[in-house]
MIROGU-161101 format. One record per residue (C-alpha): x, y, z; residue in one letter. Coordinates in nm, 4 decimals, always signed. Layout:
+----------+----------+----------+------+
:        X :        Y :        Z : resn :
+----------+----------+----------+------+
:        X :        Y :        Z :    A :
...
+----------+----------+----------+------+
//
This chain:
+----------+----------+----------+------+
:        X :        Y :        Z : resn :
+----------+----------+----------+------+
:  +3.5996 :  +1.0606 :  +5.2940 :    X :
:  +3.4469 :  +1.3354 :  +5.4509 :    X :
:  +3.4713 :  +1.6156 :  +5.1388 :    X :
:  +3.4292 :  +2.0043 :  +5.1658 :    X :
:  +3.4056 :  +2.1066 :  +4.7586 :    X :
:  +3.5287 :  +2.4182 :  +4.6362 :    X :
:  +3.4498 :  +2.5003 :  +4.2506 :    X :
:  +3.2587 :  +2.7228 :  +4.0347 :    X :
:  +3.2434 :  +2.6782 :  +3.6257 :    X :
:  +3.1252 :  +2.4037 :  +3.4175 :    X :
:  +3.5599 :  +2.2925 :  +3.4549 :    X :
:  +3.4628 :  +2.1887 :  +3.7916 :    X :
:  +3.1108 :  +1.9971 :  +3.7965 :    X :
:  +3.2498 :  +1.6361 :  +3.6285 :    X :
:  +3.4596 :  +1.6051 :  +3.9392 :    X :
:  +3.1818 :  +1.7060 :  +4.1724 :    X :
:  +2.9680 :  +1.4427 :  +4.0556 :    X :
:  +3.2456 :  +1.1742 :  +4.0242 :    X :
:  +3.3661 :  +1.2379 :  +4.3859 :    X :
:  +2.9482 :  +1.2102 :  +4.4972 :    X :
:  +2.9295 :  +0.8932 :  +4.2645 :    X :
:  +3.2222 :  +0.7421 :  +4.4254 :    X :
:  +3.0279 :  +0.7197 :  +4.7838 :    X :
:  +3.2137 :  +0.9994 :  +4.9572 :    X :
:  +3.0492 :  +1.2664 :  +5.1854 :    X :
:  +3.0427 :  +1.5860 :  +5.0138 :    X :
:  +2.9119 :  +1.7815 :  +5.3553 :    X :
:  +2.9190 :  +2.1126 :  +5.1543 :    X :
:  +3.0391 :  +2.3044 :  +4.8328 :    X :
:  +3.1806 :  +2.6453 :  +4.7913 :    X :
:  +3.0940 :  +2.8305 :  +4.4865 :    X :
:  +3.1267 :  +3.2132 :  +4.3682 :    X :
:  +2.8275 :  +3.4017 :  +4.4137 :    X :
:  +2.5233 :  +3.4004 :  +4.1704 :    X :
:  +2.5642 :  +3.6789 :  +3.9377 :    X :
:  +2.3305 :  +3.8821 :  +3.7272 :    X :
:  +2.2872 :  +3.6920 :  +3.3813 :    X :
:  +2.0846 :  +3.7541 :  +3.0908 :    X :
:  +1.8446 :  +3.9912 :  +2.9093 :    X :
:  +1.6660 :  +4.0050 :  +3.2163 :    X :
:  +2.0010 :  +4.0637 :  +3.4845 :    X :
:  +1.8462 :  +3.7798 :  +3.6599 :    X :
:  +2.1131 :  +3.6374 :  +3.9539 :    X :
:  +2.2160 :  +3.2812 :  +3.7776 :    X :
:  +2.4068 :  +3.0091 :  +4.0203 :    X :
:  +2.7286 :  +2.8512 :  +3.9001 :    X :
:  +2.7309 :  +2.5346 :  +3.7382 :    X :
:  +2.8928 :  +2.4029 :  +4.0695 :    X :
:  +2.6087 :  +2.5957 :  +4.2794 :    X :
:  +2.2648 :  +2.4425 :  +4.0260 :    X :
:  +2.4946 :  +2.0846 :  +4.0699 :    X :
:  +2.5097 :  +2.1140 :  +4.4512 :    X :
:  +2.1414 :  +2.2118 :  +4.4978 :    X :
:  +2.0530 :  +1.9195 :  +4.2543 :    X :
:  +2.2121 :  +1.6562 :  +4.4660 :    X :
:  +2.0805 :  +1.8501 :  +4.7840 :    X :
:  +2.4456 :  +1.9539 :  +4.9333 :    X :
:  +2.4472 :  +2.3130 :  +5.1319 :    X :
:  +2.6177 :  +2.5733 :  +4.9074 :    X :
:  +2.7861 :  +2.8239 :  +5.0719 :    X :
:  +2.8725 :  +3.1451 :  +4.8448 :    X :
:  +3.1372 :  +3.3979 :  +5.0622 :    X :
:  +3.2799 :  +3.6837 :  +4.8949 :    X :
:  +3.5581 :  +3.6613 :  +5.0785 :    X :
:  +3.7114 :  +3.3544 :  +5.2869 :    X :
:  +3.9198 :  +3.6054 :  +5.5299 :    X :
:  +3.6661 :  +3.6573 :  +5.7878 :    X :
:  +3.6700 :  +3.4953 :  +6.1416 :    X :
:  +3.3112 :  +3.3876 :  +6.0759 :    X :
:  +3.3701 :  +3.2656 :  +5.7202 :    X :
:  +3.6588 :  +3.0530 :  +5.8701 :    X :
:  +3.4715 :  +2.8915 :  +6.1677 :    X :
:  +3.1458 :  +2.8060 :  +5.9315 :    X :
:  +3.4321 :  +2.6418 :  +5.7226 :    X :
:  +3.6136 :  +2.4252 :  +6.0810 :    X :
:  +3.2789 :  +2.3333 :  +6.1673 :    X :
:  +3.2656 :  +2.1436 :  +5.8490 :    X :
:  +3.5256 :  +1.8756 :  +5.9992 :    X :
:  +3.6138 :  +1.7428 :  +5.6535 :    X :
:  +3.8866 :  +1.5862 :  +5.6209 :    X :
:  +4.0077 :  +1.7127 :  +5.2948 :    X :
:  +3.9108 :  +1.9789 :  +5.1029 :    X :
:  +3.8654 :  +1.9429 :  +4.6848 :    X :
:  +3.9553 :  +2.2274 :  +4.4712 :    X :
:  +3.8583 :  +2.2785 :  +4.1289 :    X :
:  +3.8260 :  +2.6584 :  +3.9057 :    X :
:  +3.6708 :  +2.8098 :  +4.2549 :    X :
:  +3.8114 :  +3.2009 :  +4.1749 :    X :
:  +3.8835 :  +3.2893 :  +4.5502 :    X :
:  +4.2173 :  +3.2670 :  +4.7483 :    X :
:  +4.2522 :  +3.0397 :  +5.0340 :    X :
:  +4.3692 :  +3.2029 :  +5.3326 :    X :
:  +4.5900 :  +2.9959 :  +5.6048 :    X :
:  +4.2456 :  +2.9419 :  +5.8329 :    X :
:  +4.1011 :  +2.8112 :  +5.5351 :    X :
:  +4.4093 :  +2.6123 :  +5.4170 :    X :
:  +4.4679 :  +2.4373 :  +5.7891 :    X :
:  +4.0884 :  +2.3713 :  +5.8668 :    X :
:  +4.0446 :  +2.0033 :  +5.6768 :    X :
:  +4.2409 :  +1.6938 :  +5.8263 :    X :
:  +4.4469 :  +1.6121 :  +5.5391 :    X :
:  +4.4740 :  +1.9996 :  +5.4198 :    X :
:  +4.3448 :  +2.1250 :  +5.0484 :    X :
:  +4.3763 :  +1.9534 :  +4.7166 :    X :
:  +4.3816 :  +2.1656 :  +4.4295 :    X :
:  +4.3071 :  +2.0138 :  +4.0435 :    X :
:  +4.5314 :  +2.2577 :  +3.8273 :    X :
:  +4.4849 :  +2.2116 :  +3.4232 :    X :
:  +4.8690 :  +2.2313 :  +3.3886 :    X :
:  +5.2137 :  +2.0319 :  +3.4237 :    X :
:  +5.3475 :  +2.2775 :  +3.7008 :    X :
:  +5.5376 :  +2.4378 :  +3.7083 :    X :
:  +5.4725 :  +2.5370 :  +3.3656 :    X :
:  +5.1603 :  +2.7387 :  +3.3234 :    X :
:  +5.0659 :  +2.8441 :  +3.7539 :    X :
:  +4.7761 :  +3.0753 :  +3.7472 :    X :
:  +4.4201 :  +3.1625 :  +3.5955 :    X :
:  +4.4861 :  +3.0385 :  +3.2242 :    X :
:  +4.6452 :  +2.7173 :  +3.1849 :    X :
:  +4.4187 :  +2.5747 :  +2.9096 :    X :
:  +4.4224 :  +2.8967 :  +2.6910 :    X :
:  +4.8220 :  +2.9725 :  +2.7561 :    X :
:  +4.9102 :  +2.6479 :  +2.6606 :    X :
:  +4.7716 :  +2.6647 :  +2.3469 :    X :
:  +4.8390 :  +3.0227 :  +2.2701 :    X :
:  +5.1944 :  +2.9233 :  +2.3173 :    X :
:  +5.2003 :  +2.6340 :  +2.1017 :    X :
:  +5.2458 :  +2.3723 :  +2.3350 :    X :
:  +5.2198 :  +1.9816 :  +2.2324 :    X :
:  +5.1151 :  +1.8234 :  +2.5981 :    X :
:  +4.9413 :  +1.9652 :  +2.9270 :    X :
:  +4.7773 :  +1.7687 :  +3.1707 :    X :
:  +4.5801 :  +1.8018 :  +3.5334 :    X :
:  +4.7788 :  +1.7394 :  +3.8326 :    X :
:  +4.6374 :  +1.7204 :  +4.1955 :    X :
:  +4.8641 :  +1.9573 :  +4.4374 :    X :
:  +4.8500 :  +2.0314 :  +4.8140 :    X :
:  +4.7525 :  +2.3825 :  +4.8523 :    X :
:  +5.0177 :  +2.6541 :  +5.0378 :    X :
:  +4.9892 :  +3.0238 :  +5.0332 :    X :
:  +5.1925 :  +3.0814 :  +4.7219 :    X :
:  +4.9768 :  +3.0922 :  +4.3711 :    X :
:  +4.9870 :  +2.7183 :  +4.2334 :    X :
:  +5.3422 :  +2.6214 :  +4.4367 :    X :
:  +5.2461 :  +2.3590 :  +4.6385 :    X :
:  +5.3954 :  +1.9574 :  +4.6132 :    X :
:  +5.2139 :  +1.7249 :  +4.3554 :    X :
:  +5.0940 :  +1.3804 :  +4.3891 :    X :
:  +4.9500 :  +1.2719 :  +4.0678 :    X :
:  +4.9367 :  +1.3913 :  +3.7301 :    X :
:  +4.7564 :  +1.2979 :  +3.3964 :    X :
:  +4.9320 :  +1.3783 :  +3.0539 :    X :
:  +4.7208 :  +1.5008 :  +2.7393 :    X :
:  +4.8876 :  +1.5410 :  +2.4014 :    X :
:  +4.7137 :  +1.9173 :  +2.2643 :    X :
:  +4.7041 :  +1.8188 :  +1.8991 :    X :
:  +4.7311 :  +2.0882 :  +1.6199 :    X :
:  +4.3692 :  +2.1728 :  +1.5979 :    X :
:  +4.2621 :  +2.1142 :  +1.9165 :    X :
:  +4.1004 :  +2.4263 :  +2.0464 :    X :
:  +4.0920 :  +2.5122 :  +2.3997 :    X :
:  +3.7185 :  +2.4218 :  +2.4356 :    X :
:  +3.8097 :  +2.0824 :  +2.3240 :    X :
:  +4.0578 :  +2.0430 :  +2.5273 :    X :
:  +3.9137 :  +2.2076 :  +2.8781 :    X :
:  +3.6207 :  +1.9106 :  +2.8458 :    X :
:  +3.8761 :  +1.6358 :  +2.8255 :    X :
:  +4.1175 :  +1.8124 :  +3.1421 :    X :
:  +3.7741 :  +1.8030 :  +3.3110 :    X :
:  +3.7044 :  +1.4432 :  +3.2427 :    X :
:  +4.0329 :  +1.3742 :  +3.3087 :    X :
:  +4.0371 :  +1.5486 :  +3.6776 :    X :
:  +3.7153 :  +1.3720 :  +3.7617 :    X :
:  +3.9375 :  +1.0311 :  +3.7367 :    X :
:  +4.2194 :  +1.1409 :  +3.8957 :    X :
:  +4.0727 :  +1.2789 :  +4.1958 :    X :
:  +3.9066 :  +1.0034 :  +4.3063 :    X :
:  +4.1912 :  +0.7612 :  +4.2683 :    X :
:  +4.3635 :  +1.0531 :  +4.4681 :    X :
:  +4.1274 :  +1.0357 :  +4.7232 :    X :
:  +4.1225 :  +0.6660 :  +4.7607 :    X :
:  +4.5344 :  +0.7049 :  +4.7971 :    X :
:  +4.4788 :  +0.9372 :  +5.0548 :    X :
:  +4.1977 :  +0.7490 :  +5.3038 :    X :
:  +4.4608 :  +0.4436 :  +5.2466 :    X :
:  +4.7393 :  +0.7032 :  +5.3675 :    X :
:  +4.9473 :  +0.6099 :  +5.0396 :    X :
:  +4.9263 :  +0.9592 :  +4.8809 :    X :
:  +5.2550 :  +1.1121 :  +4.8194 :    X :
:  +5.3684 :  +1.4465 :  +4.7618 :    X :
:  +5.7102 :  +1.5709 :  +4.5461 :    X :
:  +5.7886 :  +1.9461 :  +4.5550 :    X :
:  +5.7996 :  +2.1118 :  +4.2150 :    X :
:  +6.0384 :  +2.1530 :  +3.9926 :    X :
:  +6.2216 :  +2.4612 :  +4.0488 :    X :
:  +6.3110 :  +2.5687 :  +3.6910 :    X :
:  +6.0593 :  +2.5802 :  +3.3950 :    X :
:  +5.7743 :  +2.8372 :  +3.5871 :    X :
:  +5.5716 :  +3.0126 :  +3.3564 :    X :
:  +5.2895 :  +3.1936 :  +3.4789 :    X :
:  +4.9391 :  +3.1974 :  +3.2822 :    X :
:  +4.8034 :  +3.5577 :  +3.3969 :    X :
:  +4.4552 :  +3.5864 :  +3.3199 :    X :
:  +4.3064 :  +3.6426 :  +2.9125 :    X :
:  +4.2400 :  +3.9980 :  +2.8890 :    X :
:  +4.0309 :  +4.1299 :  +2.6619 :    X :
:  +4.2795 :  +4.3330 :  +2.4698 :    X :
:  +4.4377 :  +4.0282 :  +2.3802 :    X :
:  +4.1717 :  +3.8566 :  +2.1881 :    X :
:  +4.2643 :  +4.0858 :  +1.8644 :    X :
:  +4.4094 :  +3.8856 :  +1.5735 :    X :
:  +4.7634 :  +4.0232 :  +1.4758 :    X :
:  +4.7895 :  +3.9095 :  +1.1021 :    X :
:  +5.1681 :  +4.0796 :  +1.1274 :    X :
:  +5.2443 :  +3.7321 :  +1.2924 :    X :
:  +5.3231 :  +3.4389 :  +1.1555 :    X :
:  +4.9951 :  +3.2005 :  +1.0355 :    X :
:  +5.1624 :  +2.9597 :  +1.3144 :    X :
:  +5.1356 :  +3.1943 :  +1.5902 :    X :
:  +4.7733 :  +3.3083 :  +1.4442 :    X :
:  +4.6370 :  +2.9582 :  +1.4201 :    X :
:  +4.7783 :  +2.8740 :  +1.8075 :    X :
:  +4.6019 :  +3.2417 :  +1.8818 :    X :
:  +4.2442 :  +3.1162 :  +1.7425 :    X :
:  +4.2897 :  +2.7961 :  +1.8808 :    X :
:  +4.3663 :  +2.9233 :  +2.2798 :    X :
:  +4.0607 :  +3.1408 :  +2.2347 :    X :
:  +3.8432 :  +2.9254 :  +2.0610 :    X :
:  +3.5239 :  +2.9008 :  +2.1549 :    X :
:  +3.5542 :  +3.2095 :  +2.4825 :    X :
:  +3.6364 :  +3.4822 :  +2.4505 :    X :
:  +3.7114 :  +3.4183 :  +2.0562 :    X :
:  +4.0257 :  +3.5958 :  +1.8585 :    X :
:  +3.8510 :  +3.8512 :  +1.6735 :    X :
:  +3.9402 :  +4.0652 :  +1.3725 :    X :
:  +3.8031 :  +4.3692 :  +1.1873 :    X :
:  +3.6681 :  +4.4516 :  +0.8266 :    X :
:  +3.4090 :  +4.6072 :  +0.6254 :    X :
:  +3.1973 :  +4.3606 :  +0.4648 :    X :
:  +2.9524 :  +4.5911 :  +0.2693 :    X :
:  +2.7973 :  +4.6958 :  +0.5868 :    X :
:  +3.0092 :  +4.9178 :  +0.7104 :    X :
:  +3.3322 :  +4.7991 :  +0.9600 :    X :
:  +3.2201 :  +4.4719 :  +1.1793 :    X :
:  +3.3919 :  +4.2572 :  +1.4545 :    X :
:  +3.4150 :  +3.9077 :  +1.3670 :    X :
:  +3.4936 :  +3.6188 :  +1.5799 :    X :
:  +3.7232 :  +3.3197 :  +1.4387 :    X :
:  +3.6167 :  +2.9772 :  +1.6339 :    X :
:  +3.8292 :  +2.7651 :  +1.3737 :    X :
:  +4.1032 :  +2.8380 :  +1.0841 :    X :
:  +4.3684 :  +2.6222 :  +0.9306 :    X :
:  +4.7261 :  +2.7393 :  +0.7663 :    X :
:  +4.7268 :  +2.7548 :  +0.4227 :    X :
:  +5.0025 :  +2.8512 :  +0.1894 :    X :
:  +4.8987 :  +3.1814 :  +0.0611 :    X :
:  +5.1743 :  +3.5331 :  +0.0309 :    X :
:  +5.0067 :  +3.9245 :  +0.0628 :    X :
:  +5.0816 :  +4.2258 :  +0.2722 :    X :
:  +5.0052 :  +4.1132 :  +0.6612 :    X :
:  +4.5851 :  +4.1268 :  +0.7076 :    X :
:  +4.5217 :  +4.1015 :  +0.3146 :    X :
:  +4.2181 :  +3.9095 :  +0.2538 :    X :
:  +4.3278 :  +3.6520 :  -0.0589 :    X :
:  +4.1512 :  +3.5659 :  -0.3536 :    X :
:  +3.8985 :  +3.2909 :  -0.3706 :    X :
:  +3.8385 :  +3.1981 :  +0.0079 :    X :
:  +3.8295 :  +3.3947 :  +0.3556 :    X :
:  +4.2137 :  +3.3704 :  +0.3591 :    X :
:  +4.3983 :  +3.6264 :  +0.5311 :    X :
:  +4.7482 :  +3.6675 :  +0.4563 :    X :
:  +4.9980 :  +3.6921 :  +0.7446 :    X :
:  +5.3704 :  +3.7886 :  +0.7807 :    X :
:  +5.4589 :  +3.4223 :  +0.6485 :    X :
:  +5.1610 :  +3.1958 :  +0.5251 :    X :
:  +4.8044 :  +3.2789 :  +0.5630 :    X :
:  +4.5133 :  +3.2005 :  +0.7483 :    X :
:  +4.2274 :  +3.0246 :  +0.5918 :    X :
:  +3.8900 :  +3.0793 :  +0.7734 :    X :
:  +3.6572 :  +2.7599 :  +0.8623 :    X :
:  +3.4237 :  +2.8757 :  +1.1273 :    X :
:  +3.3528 :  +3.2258 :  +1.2216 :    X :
:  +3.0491 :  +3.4095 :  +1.4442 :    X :
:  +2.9195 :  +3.8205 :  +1.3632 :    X :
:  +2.8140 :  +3.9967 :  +1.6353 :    X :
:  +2.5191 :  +3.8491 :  +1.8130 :    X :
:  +2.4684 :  +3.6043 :  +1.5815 :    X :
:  +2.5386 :  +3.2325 :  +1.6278 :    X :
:  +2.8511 :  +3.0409 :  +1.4837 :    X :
:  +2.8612 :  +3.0181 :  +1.1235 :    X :
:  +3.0579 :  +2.8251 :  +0.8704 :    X :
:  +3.3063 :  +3.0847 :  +0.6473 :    X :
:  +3.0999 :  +2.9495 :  +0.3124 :    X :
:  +2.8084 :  +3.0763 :  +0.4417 :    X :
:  +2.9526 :  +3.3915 :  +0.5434 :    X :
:  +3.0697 :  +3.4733 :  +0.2103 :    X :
:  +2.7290 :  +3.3730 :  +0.0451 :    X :
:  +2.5725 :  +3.6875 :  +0.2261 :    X :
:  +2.8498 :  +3.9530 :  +0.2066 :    X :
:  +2.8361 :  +4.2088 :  -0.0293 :    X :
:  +3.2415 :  +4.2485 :  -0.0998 :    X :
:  +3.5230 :  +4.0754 :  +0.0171 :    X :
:  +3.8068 :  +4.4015 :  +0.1543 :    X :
:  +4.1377 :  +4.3832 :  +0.0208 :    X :
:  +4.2417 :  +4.4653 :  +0.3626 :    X :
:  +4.1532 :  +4.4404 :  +0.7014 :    X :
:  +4.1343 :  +4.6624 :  +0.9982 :    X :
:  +4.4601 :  +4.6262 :  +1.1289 :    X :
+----------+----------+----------+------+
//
């Protein structure tokens, strides 16, 4: 088929290349702008974008998709579906209407549950045993549109949402192409969603990434685990070197009792309002991930407490 892609982060570029490696015509992508990166602020391309100009497709980078000219540059395109994966800008009815068979939007979710920016992270933050990636036909509202085809994945307890964005990813690469192949066979079918069960996953913000050890160790583990490896549950102490924000990539619930954000005996174990918290991978501030034994082996003093 006759593709227009629209995607941006390293979410997106295993179904870019599986839709080129499948022998359709990707005539152009969409990406967000390059942005200033680095010690140097240099302007770095998406992973979509450096993808693109590997496999010599035109990349088109619009702030905005509302224009009159933006929208004719897209018509003239003639595709007759447009692929959307992670692209970060909203589709506007001239945008929407332009391909033949309309938009198709990969969503890391079972909608209704989890429309929005965050699927991957809420789902885990939440505790939830199964997501999946459905393909949906694109409308105006935010992740409302009917649903063809869907792929299941089980989250298991110590899956972090890393982990589990590079299998969605993998996953959506498959499933869009046996989409497509549904759709140039005019087999592809469409079921509106469910009307009860939305949940919306609004967007991490940075606030949020604070461990609250006055929770239980479930809800902390599913906490580290949604944020784990970007933008990383953090905490606060003072480790001998005065007060220091650490990042937690990977814990696991122990037993353990103390007042809420006491560090335990023996281990990094943190005790929350019911269990505790015992640390397995951890990163200091501009340093790279470290294991919690070799933390420990160049602290001065363990707190009894930490910054709460």
């Amino acid at each position: 088929m006759r593709v227009v892609f629209m995607g941006t982060p390293d979410f997106s570029v295993p179904v870019l290349t599986e839709i080129v490696g499948q022998g359709h015509e990707v005539v152009a992508v969409y990406s967000r702008a390059p942005k200033p990166a680095g010690r140097g602020m240099e302007l770095k391309r998406s992973p979509v974008h450096a993808l693109a100009d590997q496999l010599g497709i035109p990349v088109h980078t619009p702030k905005s998709l509302r224009s009159e000219e933006v929208a004719a540059l897209f018509a003239s395109h003639e595709a007759d579906v447009a692929v959307v994966v992670a692209y970060g800008l909203i589709l506007p009815p001239a945008i929407l209407d332009a391909p033949a068979e309309g938009c198709l939007n990969l969503h890391a979710s079972l909608l209704p549950r989890w429309r929005g920016a965050a699927p991957i992270q809420r789902a885990i933050m939440a505790g939830d045993g199964e997501t999946g990636v459905m393909v949906m036909k694109m409308d105006e509202g935010l992740d409302t549109g009917p649903i063809a085809m869907v792929e299941r994945q089980p989250i298991t307890p110590q899956m972090t949402a890393g982990e589990l964005h590079d299998r969605l990813s993998h996953l959506a690469a498959d499933l869009i192409v046996r989409a497509l192949s549904a759709l140039s066979r005019g087999s592809l079918v469409f079921q509106p969603q469910a009307a009860e069960g939305v949940t919306y996953a609004h967007k991490i913000e940075k606030a949020e990434a604070r461990i609250d050890w006055s929770k239980s160790a479930r809800d902390v583990h599913n906490h580290i685990r949604g944020l784990s490896p970007f933008p990383g549950a953090f905490f606060e102490g003072d480790f001998g070197k005065g007060v220091e924000r650490i990042k937690v990539l990977r814990a696991e619930m122990v037993d353990g009792a103390g007042a809420a954000g006491s560090v335990l005996k023996g281990e990094l174990t943190i005790a929350c309002s019911t269990g505790a918290m015992r640390l397995i991978e951890i990163q200091r501030a501009g340093k790279a991930p470290m294991s919690a034994a070799e933390f420990l082996r160049g602290v001065r003093a363990l707190p009894s407490m930490l910054t709460l």
